[in-house]
N, C-alpha and C positions, 0 to 999 in steps of 0.2 A: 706517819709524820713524826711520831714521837723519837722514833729509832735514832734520826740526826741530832736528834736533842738530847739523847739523853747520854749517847758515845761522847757527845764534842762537850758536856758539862762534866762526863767524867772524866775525860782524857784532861781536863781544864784543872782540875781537881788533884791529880795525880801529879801533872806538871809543876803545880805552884806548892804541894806539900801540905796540902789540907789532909788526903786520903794518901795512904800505902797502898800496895797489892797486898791482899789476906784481910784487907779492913772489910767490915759490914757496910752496906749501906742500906739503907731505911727508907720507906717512902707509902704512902697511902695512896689505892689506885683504882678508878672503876673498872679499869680493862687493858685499856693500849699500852699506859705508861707503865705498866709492871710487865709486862712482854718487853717493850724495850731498855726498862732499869735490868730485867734480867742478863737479857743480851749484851748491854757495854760489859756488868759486871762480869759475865762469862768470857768475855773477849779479853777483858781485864787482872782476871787470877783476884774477884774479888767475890764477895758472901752478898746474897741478897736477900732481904727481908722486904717481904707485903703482907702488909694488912690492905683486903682485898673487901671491894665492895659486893652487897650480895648479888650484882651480875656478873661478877664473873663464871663464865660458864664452865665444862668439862673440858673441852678442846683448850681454852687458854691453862686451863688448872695441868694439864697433861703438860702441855707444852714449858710452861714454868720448870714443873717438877722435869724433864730433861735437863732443861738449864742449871740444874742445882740451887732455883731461888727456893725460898720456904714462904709459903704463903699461908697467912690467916685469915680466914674469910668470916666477915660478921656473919650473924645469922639471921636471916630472909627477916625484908622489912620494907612497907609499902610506902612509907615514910623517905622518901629522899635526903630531906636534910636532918633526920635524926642517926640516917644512916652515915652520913659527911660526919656528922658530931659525936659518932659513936668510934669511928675509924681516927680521928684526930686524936681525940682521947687515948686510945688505946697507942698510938703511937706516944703518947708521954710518960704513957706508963712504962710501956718498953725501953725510952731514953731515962728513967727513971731508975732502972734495973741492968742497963747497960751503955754507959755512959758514953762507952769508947766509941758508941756508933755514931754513925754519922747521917745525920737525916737528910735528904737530898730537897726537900720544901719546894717540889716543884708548880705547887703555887702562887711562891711568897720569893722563888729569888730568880734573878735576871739573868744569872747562871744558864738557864733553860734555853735562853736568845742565842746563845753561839753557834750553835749547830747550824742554824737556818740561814747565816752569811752565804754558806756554800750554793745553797738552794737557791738564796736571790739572784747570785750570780749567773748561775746556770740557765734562771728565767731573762733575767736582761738580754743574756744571748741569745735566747729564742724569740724574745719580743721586743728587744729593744726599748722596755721599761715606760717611756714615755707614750699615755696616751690608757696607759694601763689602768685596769679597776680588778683588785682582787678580792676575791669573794670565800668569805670561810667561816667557821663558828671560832667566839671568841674561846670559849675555855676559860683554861686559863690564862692566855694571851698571848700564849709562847709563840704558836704558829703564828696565825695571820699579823700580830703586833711586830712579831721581830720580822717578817720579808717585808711589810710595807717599810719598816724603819730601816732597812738595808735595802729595799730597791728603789728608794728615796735618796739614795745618798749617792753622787755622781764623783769622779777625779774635778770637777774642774771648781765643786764646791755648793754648784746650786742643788736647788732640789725639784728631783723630775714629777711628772704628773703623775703619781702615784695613787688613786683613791683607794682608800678602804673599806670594805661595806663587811659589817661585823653580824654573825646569824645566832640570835636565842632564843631560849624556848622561855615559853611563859613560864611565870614562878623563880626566875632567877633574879637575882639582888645586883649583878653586877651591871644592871643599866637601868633599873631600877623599875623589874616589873613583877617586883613578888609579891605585889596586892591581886595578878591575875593566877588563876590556877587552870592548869591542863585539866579538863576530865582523865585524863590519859596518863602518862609520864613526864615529866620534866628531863630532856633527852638528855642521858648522859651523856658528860665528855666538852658538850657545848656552851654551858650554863653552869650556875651553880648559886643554892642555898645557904652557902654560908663567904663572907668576901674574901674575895683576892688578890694578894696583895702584887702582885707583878704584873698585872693588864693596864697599861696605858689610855686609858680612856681620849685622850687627845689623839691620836693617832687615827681613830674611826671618824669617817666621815660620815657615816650610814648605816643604819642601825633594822634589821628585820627579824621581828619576833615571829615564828613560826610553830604550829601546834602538832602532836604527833600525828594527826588525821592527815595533816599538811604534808609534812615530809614523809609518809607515808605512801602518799599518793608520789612524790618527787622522787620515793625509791625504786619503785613499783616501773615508772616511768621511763628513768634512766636503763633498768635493765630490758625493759623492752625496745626502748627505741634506737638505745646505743649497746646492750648488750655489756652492760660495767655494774656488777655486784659485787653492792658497795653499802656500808652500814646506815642507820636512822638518818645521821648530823651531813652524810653525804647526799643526802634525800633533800632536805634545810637548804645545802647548800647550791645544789645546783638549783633549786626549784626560786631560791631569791636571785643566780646570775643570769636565769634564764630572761628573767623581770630587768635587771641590769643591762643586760645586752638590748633589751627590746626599745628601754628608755634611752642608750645611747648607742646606738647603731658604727658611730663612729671609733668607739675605742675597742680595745682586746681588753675582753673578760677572763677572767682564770679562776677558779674555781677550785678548793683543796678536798678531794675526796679522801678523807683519811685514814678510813680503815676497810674493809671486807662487810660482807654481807650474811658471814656465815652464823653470827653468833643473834640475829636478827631473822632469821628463818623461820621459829616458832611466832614471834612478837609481831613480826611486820611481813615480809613476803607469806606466811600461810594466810596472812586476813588480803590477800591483794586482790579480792573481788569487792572490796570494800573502800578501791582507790577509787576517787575521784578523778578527773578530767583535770589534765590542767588547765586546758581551755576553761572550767569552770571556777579557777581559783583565782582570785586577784588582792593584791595586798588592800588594806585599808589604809590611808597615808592621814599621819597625825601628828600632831606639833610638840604630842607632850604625853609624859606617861602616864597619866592620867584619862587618858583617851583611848589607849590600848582595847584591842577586840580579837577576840579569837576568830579564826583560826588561824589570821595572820597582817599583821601590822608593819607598817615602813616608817621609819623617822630618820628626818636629815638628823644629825649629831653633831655637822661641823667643826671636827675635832675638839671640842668640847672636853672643858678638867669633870671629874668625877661627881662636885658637887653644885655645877653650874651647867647643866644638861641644856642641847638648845631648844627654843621653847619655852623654858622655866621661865613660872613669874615670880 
């Protein structure tokens, strides 16, 4: 998913005279987004620099270094958000020492949203948009924020029935559930420990916190039963539109699997005698975040601004 996003913010870049060809470009990444900053940059005649989180694995490190990106990888830390606050930093050191670059802030600008017009497009064709509920982890809100906000938008002006049901993991700050913590991980990629600033909080209608045991069991599931090996936050997400679909029978669910399964083979598919039933799994539905339960929680959000969550008293 990142790959559209991150070709249509360079090409955006390039067009309007932010970036040359030969410039760097900069960016901090747990995994996907530095595979596909690599990719535009290479398609582009331009340098890429990562500072990379300690998941990233060998297969993506190999594949980078084809690319010509140069990657720094922290070093191994069980800490998620010290790992977030160690790779930010290091990116300012870096724009510290080399001015000329150009940090792509794929958490923090709206930049990231253009790539995913094309996508909405493509889904309105095949679903005809209205009636829809799309189903994905927020992130940083690039993906699911930007298709709901472009297959919400019609020629004739209104806005179609578009719902958005947003997927995180416990411990993340962006919907406000970092008083719960994973025994487990905080999945990368879908969540995050420190805020961000380009996810639209209004935009989400529906909001499911889901635990690694959870999606674990949702990864576990999809490759058996449909045969799609697909990563942790793809696990999240079908295991919340399966719940989607069953609550409204009437609409088309779509669901964003966004990456592979490969680099999740040790973490999650080697423990798969250790998945649960789905039949055994049911969200717990709660008005307020404060009420949050592992292994997995559902709250309307009502499109809802950031600091007026609904529920809140």
């Amino acid at each position: 998913m990142k790959v559209v996003s991150a070709l249509a913010a360079v090409r955006h870049l390039l067009d309007n005279g932010v970036v040359r060809r030969g410039d760097t470009l900069l960016d901090s990444s747990s995994g996907i987004y530095a595979y596909a900053l690599a990719l535009a940059c290479h398609r582009h005649g331009m340098r890429c620099h990562i500072v990379g989180s300690t998941t990233v694995d060998h297969t993506l490190r190999t594949q980078l270094a084809v690319l010509g990106a140069t990657l720094e990888r922290m070093e191994p830390c069980n800490d998620l958000k010290l790992d977030q606050k160690r790779r930010v930093e290091r990116i300012h050191e870096i724009l510290a020492e080399h001015p000329e670059y150009h940090w792509m802030r794929q958490y923090h600008d709206d930049v990231h949203y253009l790539g995913y017009r094309a996508v909405a497009h493509r889904i309105r064709e095949a679903t005809g948009a209205d009636g829809l509920t799309v189903v994905g982890g927020v992130g940083s809100g690039a993906s699911t924020g930007a298709l709901a906000r472009y297959l919400r938008e019609t020629p004739d002006g209104r806005e179609a029935d578009v719902r958005l049901v947003g997927v995180q993991p416990y411990g993340s700050v962006t919907f406000g559930a970092e008083h719960v913590s994973d025994p487990e991980i905080i999945i990368a990629g879908i969540g995050s420990s420190i805020p961000f600033g380009n996810v639209s909080h209004e935009l989400y209608d529906t909001l499911h916190w889901i635990s690694f045991d959870a999606a674990l069991a949702g990864s576990v599931d999809l490759l058996r039963r449909h045969a799609v090996f697909a990563g942790l936050s793809t696990g999240a997400g079908y295991l919340a539109a399966r719940h989607e679909r069953d609550r409204s029978p009437e609409r088309t669910v779509l669901f964003i699997a966004a990456d592979t399964g490969h680099r999740y083979v040790d973490t999650v598919y080697a423990r798969h005698h250790e998945a649960a039933p789905l039949s055994d799994l049911t969200p717990c539905e709660v008005s307020h975040q404060s009420r949050l339960a592992l292994p997995w929680s559902r709250m309307d959000w009502n499109r809802a601004p950031a600091t007026t969550p609904a529920g809140a008293s």
